[in-house]
C-alpha positions in Angstrom: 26.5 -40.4 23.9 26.8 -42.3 20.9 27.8 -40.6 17.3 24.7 -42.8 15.8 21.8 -40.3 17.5 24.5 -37.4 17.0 25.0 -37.8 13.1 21.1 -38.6 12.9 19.9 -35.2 14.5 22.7 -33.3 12.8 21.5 -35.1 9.5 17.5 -34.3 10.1 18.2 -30.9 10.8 20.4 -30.3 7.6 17.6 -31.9 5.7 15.5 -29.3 7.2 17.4 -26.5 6.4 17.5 -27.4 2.7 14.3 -27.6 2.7 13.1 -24.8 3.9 15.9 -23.3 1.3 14.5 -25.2 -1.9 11.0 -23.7 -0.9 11.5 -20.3 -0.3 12.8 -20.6 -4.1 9.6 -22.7 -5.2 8.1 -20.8 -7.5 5.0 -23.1 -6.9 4.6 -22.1 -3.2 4.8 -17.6 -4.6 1.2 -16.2 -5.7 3.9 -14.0 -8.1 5.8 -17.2 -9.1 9.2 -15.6 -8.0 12.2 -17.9 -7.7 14.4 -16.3 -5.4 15.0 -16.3 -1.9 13.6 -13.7 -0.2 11.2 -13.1 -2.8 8.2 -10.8 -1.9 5.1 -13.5 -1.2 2.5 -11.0 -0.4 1.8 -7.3 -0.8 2.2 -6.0 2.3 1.6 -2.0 3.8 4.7 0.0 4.3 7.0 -3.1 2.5 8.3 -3.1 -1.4 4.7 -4.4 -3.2 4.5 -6.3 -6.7 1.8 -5.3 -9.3 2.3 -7.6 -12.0 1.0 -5.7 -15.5 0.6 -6.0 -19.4 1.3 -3.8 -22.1 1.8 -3.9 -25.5 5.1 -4.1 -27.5 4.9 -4.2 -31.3 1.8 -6.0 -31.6 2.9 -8.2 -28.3 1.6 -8.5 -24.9 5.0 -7.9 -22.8 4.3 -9.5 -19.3 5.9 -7.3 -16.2 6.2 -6.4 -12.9 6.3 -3.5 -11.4 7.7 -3.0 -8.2 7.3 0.1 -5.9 9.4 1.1 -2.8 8.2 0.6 1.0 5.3 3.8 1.8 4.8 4.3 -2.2 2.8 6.9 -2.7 1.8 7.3 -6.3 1.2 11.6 -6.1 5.2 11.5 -4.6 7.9 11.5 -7.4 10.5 8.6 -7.6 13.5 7.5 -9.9 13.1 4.6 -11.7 14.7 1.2 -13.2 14.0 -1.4 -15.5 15.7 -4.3 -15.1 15.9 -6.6 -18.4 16.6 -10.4 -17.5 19.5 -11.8 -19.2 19.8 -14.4 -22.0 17.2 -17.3 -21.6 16.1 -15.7 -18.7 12.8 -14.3 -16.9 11.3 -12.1 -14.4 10.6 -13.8 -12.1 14.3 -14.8 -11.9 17.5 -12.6 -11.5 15.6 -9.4 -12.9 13.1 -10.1 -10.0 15.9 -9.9 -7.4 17.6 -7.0 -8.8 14.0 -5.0 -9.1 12.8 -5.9 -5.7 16.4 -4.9 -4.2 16.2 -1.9 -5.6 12.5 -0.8 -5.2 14.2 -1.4 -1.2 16.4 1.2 -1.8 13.4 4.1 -2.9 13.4 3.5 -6.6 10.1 2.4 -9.0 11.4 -0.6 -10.8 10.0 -2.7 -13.6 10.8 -6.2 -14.5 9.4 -7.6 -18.0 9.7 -11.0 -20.0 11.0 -10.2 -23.3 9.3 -10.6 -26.3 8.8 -14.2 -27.5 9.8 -15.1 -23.7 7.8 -16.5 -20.5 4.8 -15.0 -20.0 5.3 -12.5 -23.0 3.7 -13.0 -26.8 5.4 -14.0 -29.8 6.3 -16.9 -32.1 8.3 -18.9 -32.6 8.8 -18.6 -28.8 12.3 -18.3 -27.1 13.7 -16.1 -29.8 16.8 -13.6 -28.7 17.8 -11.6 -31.1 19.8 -8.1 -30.2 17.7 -5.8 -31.9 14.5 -7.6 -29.9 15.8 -6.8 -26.4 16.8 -3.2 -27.7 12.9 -2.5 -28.9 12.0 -4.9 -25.2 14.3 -2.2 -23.1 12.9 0.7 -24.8 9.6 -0.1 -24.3 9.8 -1.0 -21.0 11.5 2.5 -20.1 8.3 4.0 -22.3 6.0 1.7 -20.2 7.6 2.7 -16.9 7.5 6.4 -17.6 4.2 6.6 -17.4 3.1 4.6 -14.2 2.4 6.6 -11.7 5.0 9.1 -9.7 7.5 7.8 -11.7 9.7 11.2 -12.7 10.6 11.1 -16.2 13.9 13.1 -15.8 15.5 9.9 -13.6 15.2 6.8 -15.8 17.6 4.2 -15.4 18.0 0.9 -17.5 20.0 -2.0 -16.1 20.6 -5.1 -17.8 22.9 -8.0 -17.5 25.5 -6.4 -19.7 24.8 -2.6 -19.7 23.7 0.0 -16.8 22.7 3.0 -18.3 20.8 6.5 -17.0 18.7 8.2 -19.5 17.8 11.3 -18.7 15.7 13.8 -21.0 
């Protein structure tokens, strides 16, 4: 056998692979426009689910998703985590990941845009300042407290910098 056919089907089925790779990260190809691999495409009985949800922040619609844990059943009590994206971030991105991995593991976890960011309200957009994402943590952790079977006493807040437990 030749190396010409070899290299060629050892060529087609790398270019396969990275396909399929580039779109199980197309955010184009996710009703919930996640961009990571492995990224929940469908609510699904007995799996981690996605219920993306708006509240409001200082005048702002925050944009969010909240993810609950395989069998969730909203009259059961669960621990919970929000998960604030880093710097120029969103979501649907590394906060995504980190709240989906986690709602595997049992825990009710929320995921928002920060003010002025993605999907969230604000002008001029794309603004970061500390004291925003302080005010965008704490309301998501007063957002999060009151979804259903979320237990108050067993609030977490994770962020790209800081992982901290609040408890009252």
């Amino acid at each position: 056998m030749s190396l010409a056919p070899m290299t060629s089907v050892v060529v087609a089925a790398s270019l396969a692979i990275a396909s399929a790779a580039a779109d199980a990260a197309d955010y184009r190809n996710n009703p919930f426009t996640l961009t990571y691999d492995g990224a929940i495409p469908q609510n699904l009985p007995g799996r981690v689910n996605i219920h993306p949800v708006t509240y409001k922040l200082n005048g702002l619609d925050i944009s969010a998703n909240v993810y609950t844990p395989p069998n969730y059943d909203p009259k059961k009590t669960y621990a919970a985590i929000v998960v604030a994206h880093p710097n120029g971030g969103v979501k649907e991105q590394t906060a995504g990941l980190y709240a989906q991995r986690l709602a595997e593991q049992g825990y009710i976890t929320l995921a928002a845009d920060a003010a002025y960011q993605g999907a969230s309200g604000g002008l001029p957009r794309y603004v970061d300042k500390p004291s925003n994402r302080v005010e965008d943590i704490h309301g998501m952790a007063d957002y999060i407290s009151s979804y259903a079977g979320v237990d108050k006493a067993r609030l977490g807040v994770q962020s790209r910098t800081i992982a901290h437990v609040l408890f009252e």
